[in-house]
TORVO-578240 format. One record per residue: residue in three letters; z, y, x of N, C-alpha, C, O in turn. Coordinates in nm, 3 decimals, decimal comma. Layout:
<atoms>
+-----+---------+---------+---------+---------+---------+---------+---------+---------+---------+---------+---------+---------+
! res !     n_z !     n_y !     n_x !    ca_z !    ca_y !    ca_x !     c_z !     c_y !     c_x !     o_z !     o_y !     o_x !
+-----+---------+---------+---------+---------+---------+---------+---------+---------+---------+---------+---------+---------+
! ALA !       Z !       Y !       X !       Z !       Y !       X !       Z !       Y !       X !       Z !       Y !       X !
...
+-----+---------+---------+---------+---------+---------+---------+---------+---------+---------+---------+---------+---------+
</atoms>
This chain:
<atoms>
+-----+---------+---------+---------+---------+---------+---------+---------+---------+---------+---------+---------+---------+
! res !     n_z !     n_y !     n_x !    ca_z !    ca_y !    ca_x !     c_z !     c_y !     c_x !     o_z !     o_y !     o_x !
+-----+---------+---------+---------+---------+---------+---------+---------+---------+---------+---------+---------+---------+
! UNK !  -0,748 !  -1,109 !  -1,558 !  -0,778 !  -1,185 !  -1,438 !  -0,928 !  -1,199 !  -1,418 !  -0,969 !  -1,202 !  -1,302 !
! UNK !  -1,052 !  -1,214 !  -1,563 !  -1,137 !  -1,220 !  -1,514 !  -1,231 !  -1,104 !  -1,424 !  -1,341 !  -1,131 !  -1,377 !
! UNK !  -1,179 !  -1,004 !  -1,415 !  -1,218 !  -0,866 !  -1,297 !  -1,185 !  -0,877 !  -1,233 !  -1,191 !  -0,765 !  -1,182 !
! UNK !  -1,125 !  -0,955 !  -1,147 !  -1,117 !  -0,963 !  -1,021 !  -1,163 !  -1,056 !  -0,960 !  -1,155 !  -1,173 !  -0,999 !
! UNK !  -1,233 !  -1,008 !  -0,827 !  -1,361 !  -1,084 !  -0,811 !  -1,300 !  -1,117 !  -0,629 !  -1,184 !  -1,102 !  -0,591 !
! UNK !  -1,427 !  -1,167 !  -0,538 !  -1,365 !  -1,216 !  -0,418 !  -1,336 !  -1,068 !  -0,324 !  -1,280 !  -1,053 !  -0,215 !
! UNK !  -1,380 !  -1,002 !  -0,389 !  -1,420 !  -0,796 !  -0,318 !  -1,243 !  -0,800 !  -0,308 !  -1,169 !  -0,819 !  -0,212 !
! UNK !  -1,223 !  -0,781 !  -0,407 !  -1,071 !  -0,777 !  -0,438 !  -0,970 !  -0,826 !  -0,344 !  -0,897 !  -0,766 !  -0,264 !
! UNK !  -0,989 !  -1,007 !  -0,388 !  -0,898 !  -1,084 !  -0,318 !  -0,930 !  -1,068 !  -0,184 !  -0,851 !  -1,129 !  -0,112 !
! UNK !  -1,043 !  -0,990 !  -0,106 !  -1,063 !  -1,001 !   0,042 !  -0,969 !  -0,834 !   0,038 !  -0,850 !  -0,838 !   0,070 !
! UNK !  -1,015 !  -0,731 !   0,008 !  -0,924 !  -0,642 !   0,053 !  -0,774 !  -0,642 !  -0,008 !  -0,718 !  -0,538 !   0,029 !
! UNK !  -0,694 !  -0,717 !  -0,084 !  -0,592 !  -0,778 !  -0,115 !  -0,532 !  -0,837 !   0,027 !  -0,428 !  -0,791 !   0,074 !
! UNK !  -0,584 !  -0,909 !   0,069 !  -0,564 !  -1,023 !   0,195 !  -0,560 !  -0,923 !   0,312 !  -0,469 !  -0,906 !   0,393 !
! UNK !  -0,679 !  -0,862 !   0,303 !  -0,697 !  -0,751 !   0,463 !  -0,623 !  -0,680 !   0,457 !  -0,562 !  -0,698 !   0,562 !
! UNK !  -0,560 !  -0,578 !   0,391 !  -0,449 !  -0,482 !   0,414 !  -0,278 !  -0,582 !   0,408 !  -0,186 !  -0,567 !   0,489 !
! UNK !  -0,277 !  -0,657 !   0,318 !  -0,127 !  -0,756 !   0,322 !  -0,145 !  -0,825 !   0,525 !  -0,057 !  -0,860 !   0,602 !
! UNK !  -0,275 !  -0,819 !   0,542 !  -0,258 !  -0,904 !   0,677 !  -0,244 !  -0,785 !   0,780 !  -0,183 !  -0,813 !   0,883 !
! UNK !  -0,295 !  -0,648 !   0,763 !  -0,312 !  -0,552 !   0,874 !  -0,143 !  -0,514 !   0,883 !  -0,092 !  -0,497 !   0,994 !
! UNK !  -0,067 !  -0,504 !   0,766 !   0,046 !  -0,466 !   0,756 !   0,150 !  -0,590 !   0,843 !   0,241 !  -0,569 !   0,924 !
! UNK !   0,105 !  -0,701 !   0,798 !   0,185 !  -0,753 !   0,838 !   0,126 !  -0,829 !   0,979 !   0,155 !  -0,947 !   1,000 !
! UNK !   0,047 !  -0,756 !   1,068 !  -0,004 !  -0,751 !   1,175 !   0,078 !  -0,638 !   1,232 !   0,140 !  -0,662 !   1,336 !
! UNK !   0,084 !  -0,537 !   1,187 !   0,140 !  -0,447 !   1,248 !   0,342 !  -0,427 !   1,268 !   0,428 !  -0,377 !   1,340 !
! UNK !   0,327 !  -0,486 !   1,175 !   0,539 !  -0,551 !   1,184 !   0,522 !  -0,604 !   1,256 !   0,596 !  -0,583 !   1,353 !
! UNK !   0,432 !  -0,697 !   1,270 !   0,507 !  -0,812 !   1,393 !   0,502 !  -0,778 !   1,541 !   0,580 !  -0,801 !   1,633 !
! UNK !   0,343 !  -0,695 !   1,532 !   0,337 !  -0,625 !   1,636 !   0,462 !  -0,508 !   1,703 !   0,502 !  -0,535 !   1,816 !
! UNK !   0,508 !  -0,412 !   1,652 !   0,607 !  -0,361 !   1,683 !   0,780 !  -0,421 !   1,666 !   0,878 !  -0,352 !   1,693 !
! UNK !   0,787 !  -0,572 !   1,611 !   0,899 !  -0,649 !   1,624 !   0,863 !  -0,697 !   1,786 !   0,947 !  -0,725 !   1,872 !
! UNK !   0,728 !  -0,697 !   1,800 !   0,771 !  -0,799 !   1,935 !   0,751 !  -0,701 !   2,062 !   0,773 !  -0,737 !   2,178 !
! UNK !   0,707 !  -0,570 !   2,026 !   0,741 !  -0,479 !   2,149 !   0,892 !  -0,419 !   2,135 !   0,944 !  -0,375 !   2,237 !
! UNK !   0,953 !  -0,416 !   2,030 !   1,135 !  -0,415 !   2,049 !   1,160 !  -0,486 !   2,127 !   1,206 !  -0,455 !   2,237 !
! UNK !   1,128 !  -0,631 !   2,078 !   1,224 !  -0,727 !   2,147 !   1,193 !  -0,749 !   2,266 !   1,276 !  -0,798 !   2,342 !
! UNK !   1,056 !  -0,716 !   2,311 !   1,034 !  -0,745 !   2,445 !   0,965 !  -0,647 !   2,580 !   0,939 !  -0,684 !   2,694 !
! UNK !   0,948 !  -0,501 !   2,511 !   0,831 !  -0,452 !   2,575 !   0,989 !  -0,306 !   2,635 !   0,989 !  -0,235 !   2,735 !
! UNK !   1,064 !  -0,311 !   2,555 !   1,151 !  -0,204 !   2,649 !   1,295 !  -0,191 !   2,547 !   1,305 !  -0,213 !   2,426 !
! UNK !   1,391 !  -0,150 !   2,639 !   1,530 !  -0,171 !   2,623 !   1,630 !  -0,044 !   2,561 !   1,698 !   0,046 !   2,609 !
! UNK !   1,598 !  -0,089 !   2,442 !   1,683 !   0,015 !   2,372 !   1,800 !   0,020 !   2,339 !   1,856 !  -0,089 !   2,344 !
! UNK !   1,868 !   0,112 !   2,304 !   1,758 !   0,226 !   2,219 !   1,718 !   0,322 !   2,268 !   1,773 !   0,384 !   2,359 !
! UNK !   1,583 !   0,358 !   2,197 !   1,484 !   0,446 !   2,238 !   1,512 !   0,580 !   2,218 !   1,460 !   0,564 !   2,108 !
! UNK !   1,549 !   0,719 !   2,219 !   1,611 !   0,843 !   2,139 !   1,464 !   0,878 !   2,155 !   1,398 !   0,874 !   2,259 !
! UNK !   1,413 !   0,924 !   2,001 !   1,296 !   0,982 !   1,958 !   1,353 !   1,114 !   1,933 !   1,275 !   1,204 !   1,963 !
! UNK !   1,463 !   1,152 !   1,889 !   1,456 !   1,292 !   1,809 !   1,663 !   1,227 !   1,788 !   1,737 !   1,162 !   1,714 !
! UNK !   1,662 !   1,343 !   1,966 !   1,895 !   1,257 !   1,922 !   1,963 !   1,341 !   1,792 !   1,979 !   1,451 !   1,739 !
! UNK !   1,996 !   1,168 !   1,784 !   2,141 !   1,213 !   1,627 !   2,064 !   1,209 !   1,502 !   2,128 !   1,206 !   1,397 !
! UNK !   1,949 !   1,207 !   1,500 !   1,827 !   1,156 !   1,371 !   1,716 !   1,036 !   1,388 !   1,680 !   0,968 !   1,292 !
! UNK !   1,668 !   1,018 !   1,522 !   1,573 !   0,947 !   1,501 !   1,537 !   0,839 !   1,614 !   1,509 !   0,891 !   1,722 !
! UNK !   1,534 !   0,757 !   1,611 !   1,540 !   0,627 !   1,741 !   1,450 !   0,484 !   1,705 !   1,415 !   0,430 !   1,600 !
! UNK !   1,439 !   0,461 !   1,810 !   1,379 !   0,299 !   1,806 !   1,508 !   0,213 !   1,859 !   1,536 !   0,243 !   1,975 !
! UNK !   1,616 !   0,085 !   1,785 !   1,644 !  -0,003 !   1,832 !   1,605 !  -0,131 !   1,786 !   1,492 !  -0,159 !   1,745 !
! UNK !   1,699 !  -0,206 !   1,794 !   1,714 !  -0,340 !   1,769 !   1,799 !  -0,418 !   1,760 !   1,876 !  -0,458 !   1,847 !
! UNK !   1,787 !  -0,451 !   1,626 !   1,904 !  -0,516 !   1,536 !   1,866 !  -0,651 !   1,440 !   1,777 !  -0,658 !   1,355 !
! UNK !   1,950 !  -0,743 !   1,474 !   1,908 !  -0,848 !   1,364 !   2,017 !  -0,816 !   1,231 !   2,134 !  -0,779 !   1,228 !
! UNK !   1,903 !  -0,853 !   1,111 !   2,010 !  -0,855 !   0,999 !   1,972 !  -0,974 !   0,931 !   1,861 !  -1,005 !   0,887 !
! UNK !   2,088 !  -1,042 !   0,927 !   2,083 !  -1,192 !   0,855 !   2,097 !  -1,172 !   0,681 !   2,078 !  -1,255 !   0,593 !
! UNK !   2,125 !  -1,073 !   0,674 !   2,124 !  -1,070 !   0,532 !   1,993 !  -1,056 !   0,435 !   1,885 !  -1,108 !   0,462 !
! UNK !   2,023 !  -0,967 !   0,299 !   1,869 !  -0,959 !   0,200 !   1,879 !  -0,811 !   0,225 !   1,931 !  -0,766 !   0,327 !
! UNK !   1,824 !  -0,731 !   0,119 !   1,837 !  -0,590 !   0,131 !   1,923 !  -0,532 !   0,157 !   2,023 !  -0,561 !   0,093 !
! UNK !   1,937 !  -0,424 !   0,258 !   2,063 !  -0,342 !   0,271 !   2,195 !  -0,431 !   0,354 !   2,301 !  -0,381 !   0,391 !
! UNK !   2,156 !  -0,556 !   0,365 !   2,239 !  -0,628 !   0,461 !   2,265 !  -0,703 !   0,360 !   2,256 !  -0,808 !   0,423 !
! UNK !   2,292 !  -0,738 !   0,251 !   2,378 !  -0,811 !   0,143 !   2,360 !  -0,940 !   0,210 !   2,245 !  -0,959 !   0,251 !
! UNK !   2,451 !  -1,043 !   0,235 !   2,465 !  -1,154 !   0,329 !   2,468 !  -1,220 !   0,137 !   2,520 !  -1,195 !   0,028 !
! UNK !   2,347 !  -1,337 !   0,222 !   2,342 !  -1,470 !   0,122 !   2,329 !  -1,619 !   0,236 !   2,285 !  -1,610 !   0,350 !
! UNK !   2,364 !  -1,712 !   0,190 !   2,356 !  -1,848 !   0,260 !   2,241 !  -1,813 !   0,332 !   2,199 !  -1,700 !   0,306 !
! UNK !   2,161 !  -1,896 !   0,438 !   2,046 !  -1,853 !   0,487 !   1,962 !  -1,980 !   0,421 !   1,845 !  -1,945 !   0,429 !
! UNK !   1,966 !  -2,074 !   0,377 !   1,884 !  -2,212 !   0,287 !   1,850 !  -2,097 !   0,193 !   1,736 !  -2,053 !   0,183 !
! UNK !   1,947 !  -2,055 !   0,127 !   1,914 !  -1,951 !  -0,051 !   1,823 !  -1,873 !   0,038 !   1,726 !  -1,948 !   0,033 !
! UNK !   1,792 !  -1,792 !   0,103 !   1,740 !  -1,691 !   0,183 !   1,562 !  -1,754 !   0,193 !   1,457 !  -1,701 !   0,155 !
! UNK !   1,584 !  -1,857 !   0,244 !   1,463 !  -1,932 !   0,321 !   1,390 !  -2,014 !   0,181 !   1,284 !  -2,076 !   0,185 !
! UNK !   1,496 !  -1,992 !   0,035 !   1,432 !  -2,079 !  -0,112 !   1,338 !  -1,946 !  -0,149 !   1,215 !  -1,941 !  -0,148 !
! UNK !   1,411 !  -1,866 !  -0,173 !   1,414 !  -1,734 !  -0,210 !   1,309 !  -1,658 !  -0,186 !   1,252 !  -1,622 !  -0,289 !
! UNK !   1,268 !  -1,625 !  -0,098 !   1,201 !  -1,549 !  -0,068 !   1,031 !  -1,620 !  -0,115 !   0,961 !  -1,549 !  -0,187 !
! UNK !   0,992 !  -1,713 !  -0,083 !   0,872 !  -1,758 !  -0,137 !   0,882 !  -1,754 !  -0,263 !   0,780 !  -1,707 !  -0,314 !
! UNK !   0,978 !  -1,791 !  -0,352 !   0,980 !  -1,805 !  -0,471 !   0,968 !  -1,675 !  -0,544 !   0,906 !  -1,658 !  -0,649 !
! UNK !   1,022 !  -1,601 !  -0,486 !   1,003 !  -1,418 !  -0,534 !   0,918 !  -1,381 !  -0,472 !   0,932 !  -1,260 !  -0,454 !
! UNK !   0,830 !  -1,419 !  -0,425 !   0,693 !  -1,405 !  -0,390 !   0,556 !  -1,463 !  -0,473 !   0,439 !  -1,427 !  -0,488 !
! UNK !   0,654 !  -1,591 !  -0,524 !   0,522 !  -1,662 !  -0,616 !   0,559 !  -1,608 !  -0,744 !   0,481 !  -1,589 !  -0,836 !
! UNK !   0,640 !  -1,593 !  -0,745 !   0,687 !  -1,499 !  -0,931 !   0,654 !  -1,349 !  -0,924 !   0,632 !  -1,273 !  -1,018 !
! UNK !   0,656 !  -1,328 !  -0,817 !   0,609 !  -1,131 !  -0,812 !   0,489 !  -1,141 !  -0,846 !   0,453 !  -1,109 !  -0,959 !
! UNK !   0,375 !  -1,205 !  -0,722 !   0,248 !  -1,229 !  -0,766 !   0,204 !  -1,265 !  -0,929 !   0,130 !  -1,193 !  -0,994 !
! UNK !   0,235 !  -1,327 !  -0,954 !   0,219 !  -1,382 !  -1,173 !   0,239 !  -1,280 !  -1,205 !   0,136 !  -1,219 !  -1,237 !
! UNK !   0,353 !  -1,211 !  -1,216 !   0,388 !  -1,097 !  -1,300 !   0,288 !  -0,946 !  -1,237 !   0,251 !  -0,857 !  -1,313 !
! UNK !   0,267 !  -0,947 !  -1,124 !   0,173 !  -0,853 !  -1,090 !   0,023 !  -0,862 !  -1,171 !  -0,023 !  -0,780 !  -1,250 !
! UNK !  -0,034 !  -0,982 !  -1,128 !  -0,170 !  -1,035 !  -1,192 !  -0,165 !  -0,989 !  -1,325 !  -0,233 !  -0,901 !  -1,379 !
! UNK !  -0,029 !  -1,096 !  -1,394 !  -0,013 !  -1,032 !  -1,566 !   0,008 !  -0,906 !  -1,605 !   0,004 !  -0,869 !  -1,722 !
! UNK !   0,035 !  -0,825 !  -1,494 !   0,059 !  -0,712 !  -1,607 !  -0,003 !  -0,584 !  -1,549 !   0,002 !  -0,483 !  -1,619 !
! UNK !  -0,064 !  -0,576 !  -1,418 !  -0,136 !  -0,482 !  -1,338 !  -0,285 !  -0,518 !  -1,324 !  -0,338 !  -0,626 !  -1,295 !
! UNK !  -0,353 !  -0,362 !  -1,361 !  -0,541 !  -0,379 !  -1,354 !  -0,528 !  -0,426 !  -1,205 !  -0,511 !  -0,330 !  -1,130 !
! UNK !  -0,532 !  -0,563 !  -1,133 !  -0,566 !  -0,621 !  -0,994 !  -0,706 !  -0,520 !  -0,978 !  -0,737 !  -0,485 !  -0,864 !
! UNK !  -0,754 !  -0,494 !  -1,047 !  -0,961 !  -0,479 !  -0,999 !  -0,902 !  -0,302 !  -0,937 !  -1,000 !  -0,233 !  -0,911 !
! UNK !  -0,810 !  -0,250 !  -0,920 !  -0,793 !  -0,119 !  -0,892 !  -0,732 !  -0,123 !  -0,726 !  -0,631 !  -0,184 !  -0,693 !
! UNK !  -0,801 !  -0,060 !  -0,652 !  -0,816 !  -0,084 !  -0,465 !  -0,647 !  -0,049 !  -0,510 !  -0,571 !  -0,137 !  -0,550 !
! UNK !  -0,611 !   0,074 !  -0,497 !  -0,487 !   0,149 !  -0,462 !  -0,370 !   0,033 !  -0,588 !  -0,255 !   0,067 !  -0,616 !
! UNK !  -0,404 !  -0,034 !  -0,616 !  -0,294 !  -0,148 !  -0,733 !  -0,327 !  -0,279 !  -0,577 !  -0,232 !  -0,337 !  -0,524 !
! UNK !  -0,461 !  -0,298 !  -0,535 !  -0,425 !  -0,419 !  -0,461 !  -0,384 !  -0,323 !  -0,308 !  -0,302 !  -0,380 !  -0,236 !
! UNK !  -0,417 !  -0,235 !  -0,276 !  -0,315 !  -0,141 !  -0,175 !  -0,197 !  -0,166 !  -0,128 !  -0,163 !  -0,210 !  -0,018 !
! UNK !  -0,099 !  -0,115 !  -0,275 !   0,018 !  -0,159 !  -0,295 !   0,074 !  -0,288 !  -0,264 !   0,163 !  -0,308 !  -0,181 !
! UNK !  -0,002 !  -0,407 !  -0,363 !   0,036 !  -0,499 !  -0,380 !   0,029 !  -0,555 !  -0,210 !   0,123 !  -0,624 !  -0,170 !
! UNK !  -0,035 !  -0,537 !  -0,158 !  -0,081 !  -0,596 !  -0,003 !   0,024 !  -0,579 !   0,097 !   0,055 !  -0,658 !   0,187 !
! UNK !   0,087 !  -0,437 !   0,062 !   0,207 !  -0,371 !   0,177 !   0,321 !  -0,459 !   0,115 !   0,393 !  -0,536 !   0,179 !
! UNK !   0,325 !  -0,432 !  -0,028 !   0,485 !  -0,546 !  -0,049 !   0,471 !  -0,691 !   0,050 !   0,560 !  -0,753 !   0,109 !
! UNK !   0,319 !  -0,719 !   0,044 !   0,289 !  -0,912 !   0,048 !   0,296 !  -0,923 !   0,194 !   0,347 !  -1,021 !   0,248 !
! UNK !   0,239 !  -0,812 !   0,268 !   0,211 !  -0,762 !   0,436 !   0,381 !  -0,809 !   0,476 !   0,423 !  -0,912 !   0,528 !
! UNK !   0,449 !  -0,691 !   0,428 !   0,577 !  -0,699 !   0,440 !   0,704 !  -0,790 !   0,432 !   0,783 !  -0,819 !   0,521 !
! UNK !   0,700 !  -0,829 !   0,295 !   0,781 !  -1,002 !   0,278 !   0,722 !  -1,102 !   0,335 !   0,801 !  -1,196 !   0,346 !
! UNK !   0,578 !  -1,134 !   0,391 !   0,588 !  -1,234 !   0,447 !   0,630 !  -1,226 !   0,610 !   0,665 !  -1,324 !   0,677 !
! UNK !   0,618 !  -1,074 !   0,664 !   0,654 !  -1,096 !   0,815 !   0,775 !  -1,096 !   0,842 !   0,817 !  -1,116 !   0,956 !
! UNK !   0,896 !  -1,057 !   0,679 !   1,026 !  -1,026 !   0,765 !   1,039 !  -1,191 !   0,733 !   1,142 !  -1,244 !   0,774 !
! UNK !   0,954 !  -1,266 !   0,671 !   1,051 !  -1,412 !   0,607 !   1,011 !  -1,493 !   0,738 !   1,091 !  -1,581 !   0,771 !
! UNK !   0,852 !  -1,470 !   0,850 !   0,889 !  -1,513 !   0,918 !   0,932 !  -1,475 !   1,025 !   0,897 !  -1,516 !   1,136 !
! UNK !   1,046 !  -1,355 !   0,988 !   1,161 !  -1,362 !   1,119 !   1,250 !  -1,441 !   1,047 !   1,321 !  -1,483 !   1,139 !
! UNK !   1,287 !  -1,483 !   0,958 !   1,413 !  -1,544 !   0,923 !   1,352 !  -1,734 !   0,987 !   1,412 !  -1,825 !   1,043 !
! UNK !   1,246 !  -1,721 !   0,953 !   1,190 !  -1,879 !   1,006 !   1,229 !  -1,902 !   1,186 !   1,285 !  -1,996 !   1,243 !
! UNK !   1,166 !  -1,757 !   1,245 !   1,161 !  -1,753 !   1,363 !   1,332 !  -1,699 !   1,450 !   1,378 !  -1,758 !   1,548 !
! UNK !   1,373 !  -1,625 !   1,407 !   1,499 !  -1,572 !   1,471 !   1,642 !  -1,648 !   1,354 !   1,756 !  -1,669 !   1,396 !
! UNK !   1,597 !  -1,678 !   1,218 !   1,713 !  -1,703 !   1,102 !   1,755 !  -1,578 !   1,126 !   1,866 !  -1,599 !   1,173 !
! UNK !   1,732 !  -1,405 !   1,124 !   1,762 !  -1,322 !   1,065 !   1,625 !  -1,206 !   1,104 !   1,542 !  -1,237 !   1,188 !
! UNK !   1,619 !  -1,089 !   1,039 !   1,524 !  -1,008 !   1,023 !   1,556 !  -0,902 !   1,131 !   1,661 !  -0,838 !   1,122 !
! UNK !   1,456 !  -0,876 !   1,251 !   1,430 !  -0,804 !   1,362 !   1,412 !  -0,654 !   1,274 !   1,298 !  -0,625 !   1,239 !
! UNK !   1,510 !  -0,573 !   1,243 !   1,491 !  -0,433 !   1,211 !   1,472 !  -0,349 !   1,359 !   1,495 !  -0,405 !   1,467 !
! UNK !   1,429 !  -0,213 !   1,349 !   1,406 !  -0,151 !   1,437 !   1,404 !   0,014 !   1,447 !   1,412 !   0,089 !   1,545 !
! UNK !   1,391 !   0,042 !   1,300 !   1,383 !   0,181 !   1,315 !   1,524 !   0,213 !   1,230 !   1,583 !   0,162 !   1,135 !
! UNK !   1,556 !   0,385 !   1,366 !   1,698 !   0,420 !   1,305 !   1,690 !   0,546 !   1,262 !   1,689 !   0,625 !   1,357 !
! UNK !   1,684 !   0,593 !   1,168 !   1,679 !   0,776 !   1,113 !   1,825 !   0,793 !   1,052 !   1,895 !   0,745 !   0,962 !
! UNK !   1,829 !   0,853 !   1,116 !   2,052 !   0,917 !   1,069 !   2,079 !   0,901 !   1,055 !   2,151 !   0,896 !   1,154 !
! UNK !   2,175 !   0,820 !   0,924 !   2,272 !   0,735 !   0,897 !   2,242 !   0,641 !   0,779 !   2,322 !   0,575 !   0,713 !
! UNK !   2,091 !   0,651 !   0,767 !   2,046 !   0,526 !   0,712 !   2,061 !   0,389 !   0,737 !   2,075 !   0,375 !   0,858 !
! UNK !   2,066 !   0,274 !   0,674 !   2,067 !   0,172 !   0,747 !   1,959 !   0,126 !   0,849 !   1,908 !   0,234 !   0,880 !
! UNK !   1,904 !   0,043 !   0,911 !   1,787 !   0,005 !   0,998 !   1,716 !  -0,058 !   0,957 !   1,767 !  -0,165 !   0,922 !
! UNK !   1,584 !  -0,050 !   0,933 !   1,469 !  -0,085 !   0,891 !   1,336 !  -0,099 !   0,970 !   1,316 !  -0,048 !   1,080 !
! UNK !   1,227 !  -0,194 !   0,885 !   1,156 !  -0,163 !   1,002 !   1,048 !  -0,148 !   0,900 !   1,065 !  -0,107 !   0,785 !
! UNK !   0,928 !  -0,186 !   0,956 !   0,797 !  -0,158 !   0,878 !   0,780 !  -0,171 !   0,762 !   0,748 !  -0,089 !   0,676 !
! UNK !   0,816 !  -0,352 !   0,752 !   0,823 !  -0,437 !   0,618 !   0,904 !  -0,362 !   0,531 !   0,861 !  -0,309 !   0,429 !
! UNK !   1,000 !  -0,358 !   0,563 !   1,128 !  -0,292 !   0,493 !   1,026 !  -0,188 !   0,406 !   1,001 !  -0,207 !   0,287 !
! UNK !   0,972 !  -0,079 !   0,479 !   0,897 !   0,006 !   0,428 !   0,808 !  -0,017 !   0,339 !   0,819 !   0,045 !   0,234 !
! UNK !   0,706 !  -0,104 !   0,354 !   0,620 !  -0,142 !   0,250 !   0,637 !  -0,175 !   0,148 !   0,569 !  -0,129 !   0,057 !
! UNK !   0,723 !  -0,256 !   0,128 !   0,815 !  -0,346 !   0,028 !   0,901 !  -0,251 !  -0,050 !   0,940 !  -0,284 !  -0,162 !
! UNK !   0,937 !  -0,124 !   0,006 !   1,049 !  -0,054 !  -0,082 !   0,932 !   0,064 !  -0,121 !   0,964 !   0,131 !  -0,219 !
! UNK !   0,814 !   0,096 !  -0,066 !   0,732 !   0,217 !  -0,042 !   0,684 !   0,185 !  -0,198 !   0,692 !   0,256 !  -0,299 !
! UNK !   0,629 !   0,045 !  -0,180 !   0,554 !  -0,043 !  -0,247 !   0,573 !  -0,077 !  -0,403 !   0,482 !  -0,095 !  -0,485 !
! UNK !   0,713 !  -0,083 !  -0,427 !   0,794 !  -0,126 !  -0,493 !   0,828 !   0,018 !  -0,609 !   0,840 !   0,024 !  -0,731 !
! UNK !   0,835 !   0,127 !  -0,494 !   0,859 !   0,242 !  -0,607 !   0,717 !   0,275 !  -0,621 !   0,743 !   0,346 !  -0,718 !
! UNK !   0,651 !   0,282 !  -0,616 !   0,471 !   0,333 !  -0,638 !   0,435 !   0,237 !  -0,738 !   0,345 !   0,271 !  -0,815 !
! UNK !   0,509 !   0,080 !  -0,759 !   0,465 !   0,044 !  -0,878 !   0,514 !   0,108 !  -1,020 !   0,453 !   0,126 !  -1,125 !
! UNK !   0,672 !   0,139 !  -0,972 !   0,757 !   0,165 !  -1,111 !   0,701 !   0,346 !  -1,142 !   0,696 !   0,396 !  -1,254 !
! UNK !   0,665 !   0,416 !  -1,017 !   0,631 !   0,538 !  -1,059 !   0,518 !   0,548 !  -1,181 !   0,535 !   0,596 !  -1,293 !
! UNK !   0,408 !   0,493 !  -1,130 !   0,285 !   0,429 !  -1,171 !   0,234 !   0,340 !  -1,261 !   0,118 !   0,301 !  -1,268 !
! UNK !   0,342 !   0,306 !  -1,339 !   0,298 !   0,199 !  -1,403 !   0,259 !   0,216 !  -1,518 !   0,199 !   0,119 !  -1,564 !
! UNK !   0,273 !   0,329 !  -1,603 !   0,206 !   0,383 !  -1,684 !   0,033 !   0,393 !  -1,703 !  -0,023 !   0,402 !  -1,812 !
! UNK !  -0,041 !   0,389 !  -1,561 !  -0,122 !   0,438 !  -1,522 !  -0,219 !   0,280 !  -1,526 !  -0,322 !   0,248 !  -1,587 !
! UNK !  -0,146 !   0,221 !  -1,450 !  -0,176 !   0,084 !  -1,330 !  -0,123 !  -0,048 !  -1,410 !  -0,129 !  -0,158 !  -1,354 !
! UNK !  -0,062 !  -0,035 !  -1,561 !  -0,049 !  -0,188 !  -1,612 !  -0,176 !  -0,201 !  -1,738 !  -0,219 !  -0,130 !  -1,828 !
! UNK !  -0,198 !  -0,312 !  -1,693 !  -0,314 !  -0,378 !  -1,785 !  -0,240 !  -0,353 !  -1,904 !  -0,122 !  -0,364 !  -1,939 !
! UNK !  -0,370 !  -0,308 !  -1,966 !  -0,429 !  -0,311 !  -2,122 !  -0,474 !  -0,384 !  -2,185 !  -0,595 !  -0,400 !  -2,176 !
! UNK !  -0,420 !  -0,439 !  -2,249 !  -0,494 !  -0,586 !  -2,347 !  -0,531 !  -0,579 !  -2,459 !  -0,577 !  -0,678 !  -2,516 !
+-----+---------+---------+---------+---------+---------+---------+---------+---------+---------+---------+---------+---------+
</atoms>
């Protein structure tokens, strides 16, 4: 912890905020800027709009557990990130920024709608949107990487 300095925690903050500037930005031209769905590429690739009240992949939980939850696996991700990842490495706070970008804009759709504004549809995937992306992009780039990217003590 002592290498990481305010350099850090500012581009930590600036990319978690550009990301999650940019979800919200394209949640609120779904919901409001045109009427889908959009056919980008028919039978593979589209813009709609869908709420999912559930956690990943739809898995339906109470929405209170949902609304405990999510900060709390946010304040325990962060600890265990700090503890066990070189923070002082751009592409480690990169990462870490798109997961943080990401969980905090879908949590406040659950604040704002009580379920998560997905939007993008590629073939018979489920629907996702930005966050979704960061957070899962995010998530495997740690476990790929971690060989590389966990502190040495």
């Amino acid at each position: 912890m002592k290498n990481i300095t305010w350099r850090h925690i500012g581009l930590f903050v600036l990319i978690a905020v550009i990301f999650f500037v940019a979800d919200r930005a394209a949640k609120e031209y779904v919901l409001r800027a045109f009427d889908p769905p959009f056919i980008i590429i028919p039978g593979f690739f589209s813009l709609v709009s869908q709420e999912n009240p559930g956690i990943a992949f739809g898995i339906r939980l109470p929405f209170f557990v949902q609304l405990i939850l999510t900060p709390v696996l946010l304040v325990v991700g962060m600890k265990l990130l700090i503890d066990h990842f070189q923070m002082d490495r751009w592409y480690v706070l990169f990462v870490v920024g798109i997961i943080t970008g990401g969980a905090l804009s879908n949590f406040v759709d659950r604040l704002m709608y009580g379920a998560v504004i997905d939007y993008i549809s590629v073939w018979r995937y489920p629907v996702f949107n930005i966050a979704d992306m960061g957070i899962v992009v995010g998530i495997f780039i740690l476990f790929l990487f971690y060989g590389k990217i966990k502190r040495v003590n």
